[in-house]
N, CA, C and O of each residue as an XYZ file, in Angstrom:
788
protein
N      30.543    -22.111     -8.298
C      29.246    -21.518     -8.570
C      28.311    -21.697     -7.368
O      27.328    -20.972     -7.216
N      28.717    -22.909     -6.320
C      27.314    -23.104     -5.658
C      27.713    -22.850     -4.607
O      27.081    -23.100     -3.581
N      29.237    -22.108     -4.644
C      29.658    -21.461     -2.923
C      29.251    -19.978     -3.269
O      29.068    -19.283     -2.271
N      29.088    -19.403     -4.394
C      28.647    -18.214     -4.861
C      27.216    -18.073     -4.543
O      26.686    -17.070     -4.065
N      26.656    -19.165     -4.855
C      25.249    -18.730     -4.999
C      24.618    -18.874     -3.083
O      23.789    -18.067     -2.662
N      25.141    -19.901     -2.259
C      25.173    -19.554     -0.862
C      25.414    -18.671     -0.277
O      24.716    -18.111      0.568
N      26.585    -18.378     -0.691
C      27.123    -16.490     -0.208
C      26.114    -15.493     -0.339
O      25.613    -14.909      0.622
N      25.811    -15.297     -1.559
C      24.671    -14.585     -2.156
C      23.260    -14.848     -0.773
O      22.666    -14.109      0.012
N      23.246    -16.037     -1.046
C      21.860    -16.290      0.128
C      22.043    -15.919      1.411
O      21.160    -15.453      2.132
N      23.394    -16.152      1.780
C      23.562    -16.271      3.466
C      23.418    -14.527      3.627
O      23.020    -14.044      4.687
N      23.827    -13.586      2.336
C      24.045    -12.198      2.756
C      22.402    -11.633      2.645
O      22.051    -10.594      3.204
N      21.673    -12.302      2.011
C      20.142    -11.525      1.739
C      19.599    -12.258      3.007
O      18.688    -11.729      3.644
N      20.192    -13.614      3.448
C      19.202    -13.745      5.136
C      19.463    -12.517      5.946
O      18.644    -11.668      6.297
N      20.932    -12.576      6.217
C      21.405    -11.507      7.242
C      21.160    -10.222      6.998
O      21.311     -9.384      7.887
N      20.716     -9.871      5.660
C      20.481     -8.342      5.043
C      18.622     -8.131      6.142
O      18.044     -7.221      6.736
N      18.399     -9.468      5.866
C      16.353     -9.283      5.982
C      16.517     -9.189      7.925
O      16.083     -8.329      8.691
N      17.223    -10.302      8.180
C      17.538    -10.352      9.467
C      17.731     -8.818     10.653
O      17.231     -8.328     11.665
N      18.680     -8.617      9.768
C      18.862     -7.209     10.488
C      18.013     -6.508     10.137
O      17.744     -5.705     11.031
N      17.142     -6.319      8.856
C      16.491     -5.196      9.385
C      15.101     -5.417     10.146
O      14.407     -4.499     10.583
N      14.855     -6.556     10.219
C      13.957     -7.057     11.214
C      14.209     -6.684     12.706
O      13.329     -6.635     13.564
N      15.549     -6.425     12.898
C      15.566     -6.665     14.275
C      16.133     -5.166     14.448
O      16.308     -4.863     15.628
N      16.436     -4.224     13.560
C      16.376     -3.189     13.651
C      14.995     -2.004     13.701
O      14.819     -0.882     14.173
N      14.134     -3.070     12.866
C      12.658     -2.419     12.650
C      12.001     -2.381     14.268
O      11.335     -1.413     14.636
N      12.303     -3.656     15.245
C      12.060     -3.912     16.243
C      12.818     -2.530     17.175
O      12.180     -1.780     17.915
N      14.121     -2.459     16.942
C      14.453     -1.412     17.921
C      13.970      0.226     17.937
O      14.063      1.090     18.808
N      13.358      0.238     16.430
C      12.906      1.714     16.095
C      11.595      1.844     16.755
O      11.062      2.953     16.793
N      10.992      0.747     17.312
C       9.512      0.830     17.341
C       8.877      1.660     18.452
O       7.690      1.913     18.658
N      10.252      2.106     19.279
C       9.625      2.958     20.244
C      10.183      4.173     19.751
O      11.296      4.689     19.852
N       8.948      4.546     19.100
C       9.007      5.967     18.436
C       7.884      6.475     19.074
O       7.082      5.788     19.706
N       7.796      8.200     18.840
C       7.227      9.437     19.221
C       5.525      9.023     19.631
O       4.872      9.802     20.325
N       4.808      7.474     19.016
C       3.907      7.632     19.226
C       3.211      6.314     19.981
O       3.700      5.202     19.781
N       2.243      6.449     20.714
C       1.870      4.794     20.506
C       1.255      4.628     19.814
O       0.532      5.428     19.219
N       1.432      2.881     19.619
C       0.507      1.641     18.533
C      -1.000      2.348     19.158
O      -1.494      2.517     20.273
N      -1.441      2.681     17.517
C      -3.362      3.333     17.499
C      -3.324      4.712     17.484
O      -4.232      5.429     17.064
N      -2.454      5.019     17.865
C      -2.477      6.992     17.793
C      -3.000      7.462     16.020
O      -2.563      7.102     14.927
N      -3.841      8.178     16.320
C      -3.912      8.531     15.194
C      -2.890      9.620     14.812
O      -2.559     10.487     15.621
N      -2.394      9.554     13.551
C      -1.231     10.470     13.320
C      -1.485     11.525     11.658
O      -0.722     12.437     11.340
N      -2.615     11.122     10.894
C      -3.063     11.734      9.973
C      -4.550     11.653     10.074
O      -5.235     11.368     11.056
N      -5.005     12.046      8.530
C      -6.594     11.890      8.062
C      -6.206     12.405      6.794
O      -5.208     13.076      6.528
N      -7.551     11.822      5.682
C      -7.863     12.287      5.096
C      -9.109     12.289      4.430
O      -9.670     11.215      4.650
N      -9.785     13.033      3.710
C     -11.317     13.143      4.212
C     -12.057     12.553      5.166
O     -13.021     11.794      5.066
N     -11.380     13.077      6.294
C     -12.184     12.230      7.876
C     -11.643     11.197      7.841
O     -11.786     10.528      8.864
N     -10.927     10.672      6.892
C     -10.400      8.695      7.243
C      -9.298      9.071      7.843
O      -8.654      9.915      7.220
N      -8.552      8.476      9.574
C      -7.750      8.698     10.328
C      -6.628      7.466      9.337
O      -6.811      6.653      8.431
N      -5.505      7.926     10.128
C      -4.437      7.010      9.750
C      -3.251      6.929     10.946
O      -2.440      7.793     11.279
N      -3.466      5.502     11.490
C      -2.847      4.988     12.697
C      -1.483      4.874     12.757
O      -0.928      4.635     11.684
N      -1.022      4.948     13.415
C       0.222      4.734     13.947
C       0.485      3.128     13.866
O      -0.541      2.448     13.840
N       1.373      2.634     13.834
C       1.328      0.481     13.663
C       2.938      0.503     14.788
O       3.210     -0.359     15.623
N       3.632      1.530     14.516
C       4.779      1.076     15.383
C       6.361     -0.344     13.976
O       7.072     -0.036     13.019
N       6.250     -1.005     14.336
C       7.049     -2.147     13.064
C       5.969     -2.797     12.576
O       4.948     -3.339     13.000
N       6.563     -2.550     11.459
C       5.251     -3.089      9.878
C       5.346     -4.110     10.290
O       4.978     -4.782      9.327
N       5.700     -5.123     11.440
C       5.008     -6.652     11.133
C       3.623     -6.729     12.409
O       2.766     -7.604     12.532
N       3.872     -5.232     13.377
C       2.977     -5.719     14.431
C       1.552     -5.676     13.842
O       1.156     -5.023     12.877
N       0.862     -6.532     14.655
C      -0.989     -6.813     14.358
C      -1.262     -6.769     15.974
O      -0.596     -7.076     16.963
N      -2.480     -6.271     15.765
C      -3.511     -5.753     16.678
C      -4.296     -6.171     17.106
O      -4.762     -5.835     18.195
N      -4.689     -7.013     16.417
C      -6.142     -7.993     16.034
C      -6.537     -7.214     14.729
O      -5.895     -6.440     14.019
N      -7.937     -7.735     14.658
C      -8.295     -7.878     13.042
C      -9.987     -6.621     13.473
O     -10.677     -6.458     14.480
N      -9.990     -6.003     12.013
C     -11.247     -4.678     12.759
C     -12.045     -5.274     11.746
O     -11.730     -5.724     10.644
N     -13.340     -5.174     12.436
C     -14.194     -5.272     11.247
C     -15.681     -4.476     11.606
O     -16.132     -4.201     12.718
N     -16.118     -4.279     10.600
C     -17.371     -3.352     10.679
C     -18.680     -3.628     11.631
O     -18.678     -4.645     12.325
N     -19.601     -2.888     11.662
C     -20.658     -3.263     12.694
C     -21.524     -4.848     11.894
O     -22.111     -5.669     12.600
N     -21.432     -4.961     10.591
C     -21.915     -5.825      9.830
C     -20.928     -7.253      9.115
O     -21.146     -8.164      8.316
N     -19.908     -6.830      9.859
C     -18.802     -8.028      9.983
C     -18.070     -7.801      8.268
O     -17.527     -8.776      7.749
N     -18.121     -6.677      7.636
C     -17.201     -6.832      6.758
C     -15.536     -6.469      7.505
O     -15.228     -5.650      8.371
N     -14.637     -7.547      6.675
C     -13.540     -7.765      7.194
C     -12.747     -6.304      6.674
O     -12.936     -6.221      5.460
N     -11.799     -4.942      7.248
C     -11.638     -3.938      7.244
C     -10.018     -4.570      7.004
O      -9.320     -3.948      6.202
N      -9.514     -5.597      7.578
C      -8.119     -6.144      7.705
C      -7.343     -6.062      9.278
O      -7.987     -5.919     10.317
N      -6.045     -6.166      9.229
C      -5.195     -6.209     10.424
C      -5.113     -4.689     10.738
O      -4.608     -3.821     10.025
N      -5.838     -4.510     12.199
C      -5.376     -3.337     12.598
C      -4.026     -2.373     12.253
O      -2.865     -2.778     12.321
N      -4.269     -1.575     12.028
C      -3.405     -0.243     11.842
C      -2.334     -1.133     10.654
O      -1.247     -0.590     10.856
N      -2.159     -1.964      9.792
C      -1.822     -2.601      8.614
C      -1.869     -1.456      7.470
O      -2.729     -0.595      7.657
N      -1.234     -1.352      6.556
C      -1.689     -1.002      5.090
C      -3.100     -0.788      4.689
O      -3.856      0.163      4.487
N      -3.131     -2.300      4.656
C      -4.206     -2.843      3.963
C      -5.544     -2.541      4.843
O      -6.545     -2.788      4.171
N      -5.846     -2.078      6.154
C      -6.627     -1.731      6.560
C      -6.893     -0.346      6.610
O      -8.049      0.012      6.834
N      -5.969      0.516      6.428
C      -6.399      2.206      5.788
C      -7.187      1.953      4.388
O      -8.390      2.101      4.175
N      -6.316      1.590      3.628
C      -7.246      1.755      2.304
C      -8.353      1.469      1.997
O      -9.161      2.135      1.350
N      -8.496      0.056      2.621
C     -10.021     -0.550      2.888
C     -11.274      0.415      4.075
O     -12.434      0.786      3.894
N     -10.375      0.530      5.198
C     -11.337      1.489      5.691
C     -11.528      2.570      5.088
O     -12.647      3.070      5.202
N     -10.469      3.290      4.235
C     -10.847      4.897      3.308
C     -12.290      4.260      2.715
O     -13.394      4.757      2.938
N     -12.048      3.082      1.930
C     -12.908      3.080      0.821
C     -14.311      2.401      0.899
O     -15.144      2.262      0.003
N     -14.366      1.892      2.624
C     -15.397      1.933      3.057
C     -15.990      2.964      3.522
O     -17.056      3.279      2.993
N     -15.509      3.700      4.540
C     -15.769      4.926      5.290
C     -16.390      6.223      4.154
O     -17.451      6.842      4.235
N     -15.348      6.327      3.172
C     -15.499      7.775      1.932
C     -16.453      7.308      0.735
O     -17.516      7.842      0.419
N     -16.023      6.516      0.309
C     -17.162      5.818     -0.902
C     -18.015      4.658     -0.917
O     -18.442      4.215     -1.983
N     -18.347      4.029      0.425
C     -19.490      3.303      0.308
C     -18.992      2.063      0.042
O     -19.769      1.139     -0.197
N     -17.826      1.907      0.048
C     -17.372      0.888     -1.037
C     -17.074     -0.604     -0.035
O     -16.511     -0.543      1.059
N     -17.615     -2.010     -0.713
C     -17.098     -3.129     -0.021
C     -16.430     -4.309     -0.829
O     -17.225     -5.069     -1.382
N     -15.336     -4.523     -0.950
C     -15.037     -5.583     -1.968
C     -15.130     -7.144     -1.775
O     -14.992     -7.753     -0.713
N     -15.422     -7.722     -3.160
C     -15.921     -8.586     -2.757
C     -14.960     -9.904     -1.941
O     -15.315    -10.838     -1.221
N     -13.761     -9.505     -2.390
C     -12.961    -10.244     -1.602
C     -12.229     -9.406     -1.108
O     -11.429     -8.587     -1.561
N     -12.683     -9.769      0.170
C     -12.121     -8.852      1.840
C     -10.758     -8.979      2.183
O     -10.392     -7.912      2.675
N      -9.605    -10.019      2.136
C      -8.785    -10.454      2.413
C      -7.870    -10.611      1.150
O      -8.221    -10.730     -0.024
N      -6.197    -10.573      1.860
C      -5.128    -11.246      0.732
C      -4.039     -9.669      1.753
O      -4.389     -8.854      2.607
N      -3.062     -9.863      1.227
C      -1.917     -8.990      1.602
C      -1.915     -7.820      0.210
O      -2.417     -7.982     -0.902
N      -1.281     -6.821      0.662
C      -0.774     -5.687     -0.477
C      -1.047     -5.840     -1.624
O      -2.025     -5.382     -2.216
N      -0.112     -6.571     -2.082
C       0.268     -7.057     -3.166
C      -0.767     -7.711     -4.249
O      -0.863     -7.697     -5.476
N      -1.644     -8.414     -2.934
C      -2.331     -8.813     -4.040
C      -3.725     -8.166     -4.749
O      -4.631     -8.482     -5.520
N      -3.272     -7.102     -3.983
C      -5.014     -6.149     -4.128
C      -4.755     -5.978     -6.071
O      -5.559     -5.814     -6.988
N      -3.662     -6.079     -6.042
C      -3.313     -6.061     -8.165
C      -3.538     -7.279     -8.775
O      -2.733     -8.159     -8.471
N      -4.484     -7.593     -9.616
C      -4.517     -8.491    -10.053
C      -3.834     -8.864    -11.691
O      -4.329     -8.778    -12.815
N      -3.010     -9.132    -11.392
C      -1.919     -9.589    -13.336
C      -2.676    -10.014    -14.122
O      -2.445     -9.552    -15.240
N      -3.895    -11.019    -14.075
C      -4.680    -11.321    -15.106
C      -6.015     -9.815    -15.593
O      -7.115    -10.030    -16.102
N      -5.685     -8.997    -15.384
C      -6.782     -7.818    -15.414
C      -5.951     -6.873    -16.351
O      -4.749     -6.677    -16.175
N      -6.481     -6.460    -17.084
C      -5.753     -5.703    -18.403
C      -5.945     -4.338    -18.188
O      -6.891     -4.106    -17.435
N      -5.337     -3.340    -18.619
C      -5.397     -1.179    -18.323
C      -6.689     -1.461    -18.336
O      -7.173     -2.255    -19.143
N      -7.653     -0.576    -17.069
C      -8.522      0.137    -17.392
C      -9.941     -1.134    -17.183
O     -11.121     -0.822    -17.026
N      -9.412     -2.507    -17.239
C     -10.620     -3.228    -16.619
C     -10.737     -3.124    -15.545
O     -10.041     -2.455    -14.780
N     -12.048     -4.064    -15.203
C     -12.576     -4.407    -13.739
C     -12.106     -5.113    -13.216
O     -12.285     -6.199    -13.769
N     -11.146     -5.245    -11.805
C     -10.535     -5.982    -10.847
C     -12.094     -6.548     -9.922
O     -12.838     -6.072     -9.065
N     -11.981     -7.948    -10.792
C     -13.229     -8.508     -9.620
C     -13.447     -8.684     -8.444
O     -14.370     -8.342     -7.704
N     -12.226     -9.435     -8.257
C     -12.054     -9.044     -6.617
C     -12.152     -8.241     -5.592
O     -12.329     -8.472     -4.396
N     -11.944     -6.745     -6.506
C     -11.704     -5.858     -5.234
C     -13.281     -4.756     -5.946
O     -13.707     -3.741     -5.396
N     -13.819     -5.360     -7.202
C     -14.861     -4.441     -7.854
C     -14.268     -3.109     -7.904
O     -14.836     -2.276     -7.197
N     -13.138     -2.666     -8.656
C     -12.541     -1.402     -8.958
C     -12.195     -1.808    -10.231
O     -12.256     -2.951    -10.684
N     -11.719     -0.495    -10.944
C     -11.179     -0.178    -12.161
C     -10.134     -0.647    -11.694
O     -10.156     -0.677    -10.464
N      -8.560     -1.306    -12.479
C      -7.726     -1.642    -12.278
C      -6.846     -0.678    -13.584
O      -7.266     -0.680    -14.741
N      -5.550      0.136    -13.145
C      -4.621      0.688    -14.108
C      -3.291      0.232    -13.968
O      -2.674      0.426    -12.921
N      -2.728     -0.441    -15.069
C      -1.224     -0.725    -14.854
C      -0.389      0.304    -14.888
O      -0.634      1.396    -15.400
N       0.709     -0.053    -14.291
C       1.956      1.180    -14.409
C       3.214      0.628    -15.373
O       3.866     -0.384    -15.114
N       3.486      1.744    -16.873
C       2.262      2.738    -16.886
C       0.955      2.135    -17.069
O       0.611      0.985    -16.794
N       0.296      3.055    -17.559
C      -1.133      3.462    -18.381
C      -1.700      4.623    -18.894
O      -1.583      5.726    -18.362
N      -2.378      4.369    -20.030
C      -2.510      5.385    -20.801
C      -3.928      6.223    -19.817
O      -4.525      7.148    -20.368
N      -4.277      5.850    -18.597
C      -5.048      6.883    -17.603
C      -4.176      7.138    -16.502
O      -3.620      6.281    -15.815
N      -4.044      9.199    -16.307
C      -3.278      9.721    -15.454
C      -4.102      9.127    -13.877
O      -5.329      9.095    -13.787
N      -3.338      8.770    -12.939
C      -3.781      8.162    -12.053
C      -4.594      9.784    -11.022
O      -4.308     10.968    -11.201
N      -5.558      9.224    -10.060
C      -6.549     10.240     -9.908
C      -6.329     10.303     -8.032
O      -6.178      9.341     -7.279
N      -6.379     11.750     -7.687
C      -6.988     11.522     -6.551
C      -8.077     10.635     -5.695
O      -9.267     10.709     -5.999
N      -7.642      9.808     -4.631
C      -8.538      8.995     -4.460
C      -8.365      7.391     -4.730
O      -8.929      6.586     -3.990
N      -7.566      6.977     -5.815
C      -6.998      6.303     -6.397
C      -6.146      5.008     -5.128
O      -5.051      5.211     -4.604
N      -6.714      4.192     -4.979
C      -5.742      3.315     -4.206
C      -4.091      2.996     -5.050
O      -4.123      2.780     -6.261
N      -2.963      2.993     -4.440
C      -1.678      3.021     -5.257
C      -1.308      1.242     -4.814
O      -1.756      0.719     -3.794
N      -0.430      0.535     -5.807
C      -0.757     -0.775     -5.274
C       1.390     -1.171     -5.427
O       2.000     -1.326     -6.485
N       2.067     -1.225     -3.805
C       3.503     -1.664     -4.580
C       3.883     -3.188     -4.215
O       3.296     -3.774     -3.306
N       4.454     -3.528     -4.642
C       4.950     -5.225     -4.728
C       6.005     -5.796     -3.945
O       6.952     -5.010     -3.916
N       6.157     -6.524     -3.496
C       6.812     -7.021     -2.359
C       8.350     -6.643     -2.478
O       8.841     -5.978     -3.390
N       8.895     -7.086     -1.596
C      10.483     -6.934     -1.831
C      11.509     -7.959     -0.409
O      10.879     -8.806      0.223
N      12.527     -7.805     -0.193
C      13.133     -8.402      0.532
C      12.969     -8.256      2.154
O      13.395     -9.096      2.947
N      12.315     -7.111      2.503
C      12.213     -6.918      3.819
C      10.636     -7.066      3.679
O      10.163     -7.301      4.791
N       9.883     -7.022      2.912
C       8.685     -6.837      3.264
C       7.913     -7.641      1.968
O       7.552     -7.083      0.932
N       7.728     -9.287      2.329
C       7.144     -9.563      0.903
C       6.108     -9.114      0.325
O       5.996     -8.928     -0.886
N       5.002     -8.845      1.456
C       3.933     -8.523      1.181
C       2.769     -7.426      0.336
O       1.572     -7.290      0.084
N       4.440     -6.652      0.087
C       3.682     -5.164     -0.723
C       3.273     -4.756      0.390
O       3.105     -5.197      1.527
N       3.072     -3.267     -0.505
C       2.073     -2.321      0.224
C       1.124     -1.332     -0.475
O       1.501     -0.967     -1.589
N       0.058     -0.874     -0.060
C      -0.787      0.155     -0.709
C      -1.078      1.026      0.129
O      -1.113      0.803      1.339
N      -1.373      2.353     -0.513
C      -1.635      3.362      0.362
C      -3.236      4.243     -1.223
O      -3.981      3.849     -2.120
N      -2.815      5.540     -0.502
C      -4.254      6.056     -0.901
C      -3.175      7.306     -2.103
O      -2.029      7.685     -1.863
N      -3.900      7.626     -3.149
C      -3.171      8.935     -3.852
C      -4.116     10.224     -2.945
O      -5.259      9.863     -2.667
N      -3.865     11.150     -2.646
C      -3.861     12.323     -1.564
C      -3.685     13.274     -2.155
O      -4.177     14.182     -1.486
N      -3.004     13.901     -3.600
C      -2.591     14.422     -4.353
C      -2.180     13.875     -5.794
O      -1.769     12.765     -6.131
N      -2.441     15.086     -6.564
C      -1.540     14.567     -8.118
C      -1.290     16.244     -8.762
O      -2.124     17.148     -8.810
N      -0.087     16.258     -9.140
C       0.607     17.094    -10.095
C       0.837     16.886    -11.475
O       0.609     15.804    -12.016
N       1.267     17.851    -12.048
C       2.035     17.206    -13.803
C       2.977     16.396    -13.300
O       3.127     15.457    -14.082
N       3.867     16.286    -12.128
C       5.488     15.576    -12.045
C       4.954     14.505    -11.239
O       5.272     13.371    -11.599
N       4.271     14.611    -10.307
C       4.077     13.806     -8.796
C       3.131     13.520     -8.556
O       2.203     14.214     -8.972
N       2.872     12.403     -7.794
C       1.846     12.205     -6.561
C       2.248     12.547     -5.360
O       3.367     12.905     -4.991
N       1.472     12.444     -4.891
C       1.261     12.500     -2.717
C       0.553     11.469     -2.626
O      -0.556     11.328     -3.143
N       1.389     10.335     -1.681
C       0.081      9.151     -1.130
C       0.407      9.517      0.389
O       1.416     10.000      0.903
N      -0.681      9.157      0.857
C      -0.932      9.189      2.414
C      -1.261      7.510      2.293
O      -1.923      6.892      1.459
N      -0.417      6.998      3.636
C      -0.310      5.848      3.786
C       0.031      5.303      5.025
O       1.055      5.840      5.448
N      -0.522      4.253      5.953
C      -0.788      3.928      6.933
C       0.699      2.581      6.861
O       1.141      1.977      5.883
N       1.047      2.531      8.095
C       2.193      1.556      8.485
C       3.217      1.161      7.344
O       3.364      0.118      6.707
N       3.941      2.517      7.319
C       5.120      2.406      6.466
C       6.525      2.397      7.262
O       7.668      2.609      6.857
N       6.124      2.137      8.289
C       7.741      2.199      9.319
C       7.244      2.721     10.165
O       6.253      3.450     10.201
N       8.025      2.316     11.035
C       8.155      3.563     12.728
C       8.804      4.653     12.566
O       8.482      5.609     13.271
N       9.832      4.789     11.645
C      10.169      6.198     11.595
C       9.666      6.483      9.990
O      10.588      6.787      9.234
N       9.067      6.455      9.726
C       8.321      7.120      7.918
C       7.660      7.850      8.385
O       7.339      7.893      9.573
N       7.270      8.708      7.344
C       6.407      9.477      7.079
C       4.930      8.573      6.521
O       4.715      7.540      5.886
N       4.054      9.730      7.228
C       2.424      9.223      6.583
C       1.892      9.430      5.128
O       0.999      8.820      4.540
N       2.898     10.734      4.596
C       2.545     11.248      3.312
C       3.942     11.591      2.871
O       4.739     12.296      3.492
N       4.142     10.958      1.637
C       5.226     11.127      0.450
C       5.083     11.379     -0.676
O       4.039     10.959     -1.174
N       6.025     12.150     -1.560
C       5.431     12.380     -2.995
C       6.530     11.469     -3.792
O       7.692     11.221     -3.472
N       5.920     11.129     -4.723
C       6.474      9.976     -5.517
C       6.184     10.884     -7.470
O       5.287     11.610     -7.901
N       7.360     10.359     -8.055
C       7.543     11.285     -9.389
C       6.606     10.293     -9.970
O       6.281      9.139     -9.691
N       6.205     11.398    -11.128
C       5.225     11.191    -11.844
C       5.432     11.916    -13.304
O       5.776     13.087    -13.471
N       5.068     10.698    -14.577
C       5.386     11.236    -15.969
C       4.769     10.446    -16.819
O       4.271      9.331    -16.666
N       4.893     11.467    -18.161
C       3.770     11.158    -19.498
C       4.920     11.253    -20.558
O       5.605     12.230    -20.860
N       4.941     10.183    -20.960
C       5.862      9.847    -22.152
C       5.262      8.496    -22.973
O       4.817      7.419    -22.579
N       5.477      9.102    -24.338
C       5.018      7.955    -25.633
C       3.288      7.752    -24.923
O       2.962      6.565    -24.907
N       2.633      8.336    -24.586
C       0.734      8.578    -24.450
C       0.981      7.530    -23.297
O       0.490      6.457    -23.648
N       1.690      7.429    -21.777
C       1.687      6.579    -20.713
C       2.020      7.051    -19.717
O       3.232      7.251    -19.634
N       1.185      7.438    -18.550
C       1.297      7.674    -17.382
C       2.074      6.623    -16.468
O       2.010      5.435    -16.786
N       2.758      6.984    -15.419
C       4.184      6.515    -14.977
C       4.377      6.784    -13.709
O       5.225      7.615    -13.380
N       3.543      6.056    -12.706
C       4.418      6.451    -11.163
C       5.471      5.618    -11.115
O       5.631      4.403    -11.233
N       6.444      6.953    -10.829
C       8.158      6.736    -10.811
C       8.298      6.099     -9.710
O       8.817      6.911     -8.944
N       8.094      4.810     -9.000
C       8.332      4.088     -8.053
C       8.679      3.138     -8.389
O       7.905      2.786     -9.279
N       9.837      2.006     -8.156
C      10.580      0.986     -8.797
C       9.290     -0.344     -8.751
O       9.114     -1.269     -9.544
N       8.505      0.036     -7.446
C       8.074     -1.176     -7.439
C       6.165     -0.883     -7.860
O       5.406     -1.846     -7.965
N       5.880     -0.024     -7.971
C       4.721      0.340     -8.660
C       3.761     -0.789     -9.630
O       3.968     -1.042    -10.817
N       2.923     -1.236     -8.962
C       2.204     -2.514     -9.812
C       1.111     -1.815    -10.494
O       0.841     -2.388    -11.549
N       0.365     -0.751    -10.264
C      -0.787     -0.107    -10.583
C      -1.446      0.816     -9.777
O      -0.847      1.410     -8.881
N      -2.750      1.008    -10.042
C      -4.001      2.071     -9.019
C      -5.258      0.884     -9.432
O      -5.510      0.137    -10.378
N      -5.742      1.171     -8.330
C      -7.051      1.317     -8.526
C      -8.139      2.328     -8.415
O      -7.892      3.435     -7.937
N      -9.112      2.067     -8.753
C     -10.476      3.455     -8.899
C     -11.753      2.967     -9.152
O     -12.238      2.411    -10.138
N     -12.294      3.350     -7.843
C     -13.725      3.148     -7.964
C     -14.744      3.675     -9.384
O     -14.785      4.888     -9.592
N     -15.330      2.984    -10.075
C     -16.127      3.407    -11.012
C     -16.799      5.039    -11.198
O     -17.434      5.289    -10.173
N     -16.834      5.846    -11.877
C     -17.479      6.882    -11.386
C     -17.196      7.720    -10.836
O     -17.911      8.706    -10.658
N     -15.439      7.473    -10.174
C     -14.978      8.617     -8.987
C     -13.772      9.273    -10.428
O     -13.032     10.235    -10.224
């Protein structure tokens, strides 16, 4: 059992390993680190090169913290400073944790002062909508991006440092079954939504 359960480990190091050092060889792609490579309502969306590089850290003319350059977590925060005015009250944490588990469908995420929706939930998620996914083996940290679109089947998120070779905008399935909205993404923790939007 406990040469099994090593095996098991030694293959998920070497699984994370390589793609670390493969993420490294992709990184000289089509653009450089800062290029802007999208927008949406006027909010640009950077180029990062491998999801682990940092830039330094951006922050506003009034020192709110925006996050790690060209990061995830610094598109969404800059969207939702830049488009809605918006500043949360806690500036910092990785992806993942922009979801808070103790916050029930449809309450207030204190931290980030948004509506918080689990996946599902009985509210269809909205344009505008921060999308929130949960860590995994190459990348503990989660990631979030912005919803850009919504259909009866799908979303569109536009999303900042998803790889050197990804795309900026993907559509992800989307469904209503037993009164519960459902982004079809394995790792899907929720949305958030500014009050009012």
């Amino acid at each position: 059992m406990k040469r099994k359960f090593f095996f098991v480990l030694s293959v998920l190091i070497l699984a994370a390993a390589s793609f670390m050092l493969i993420e490294k060889n992709w990184a000289s792609g089509e653009h450089e680190i800062g290029t802007s490579i999208d927008s949406f309502n006027g909010v640009h969306v950077y180029y990062n090169g491998p999801i682990s590089n940092v830039s330094g850290r951006n922050l506003t003319d009034n020192n709110y913290n925006l996050g790690l350059k060209y990061q995830c977590v610094e598109f969404v925060k800059r969207y939702y400073y830049e488009h809605y005015r918006h500043k949360m009250p806690d500036s910092y944490g990785h992806a993942k944790d922009f979801f808070d588990d103790g916050v029930r469908d449809g309450e207030i995420n204190k931290k980030r002062d948004l509506i918080q929706y689990r996946n599902p939930s009985q509210s269809s998620p909205k344009v505008g909508d921060l999308v929130i996914f949960d860590g995994h083996i190459a990348n503990r940290y989660g990631h979030v991006a912005i919803i850009s679109a919504v259909e009866k089947d799908k979303i569109e998120i536009i999303q900042q440092n998803p790889g050197p070779r990804e795309k900026s905008r993907i559509n992800i399935p989307l469904s209503f079954r037993n009164g519960l909205w459902r982004i079809g993404h394995g790792r899907t923790l929720g949305w958030l939504r500014k009050e009012g939007e």
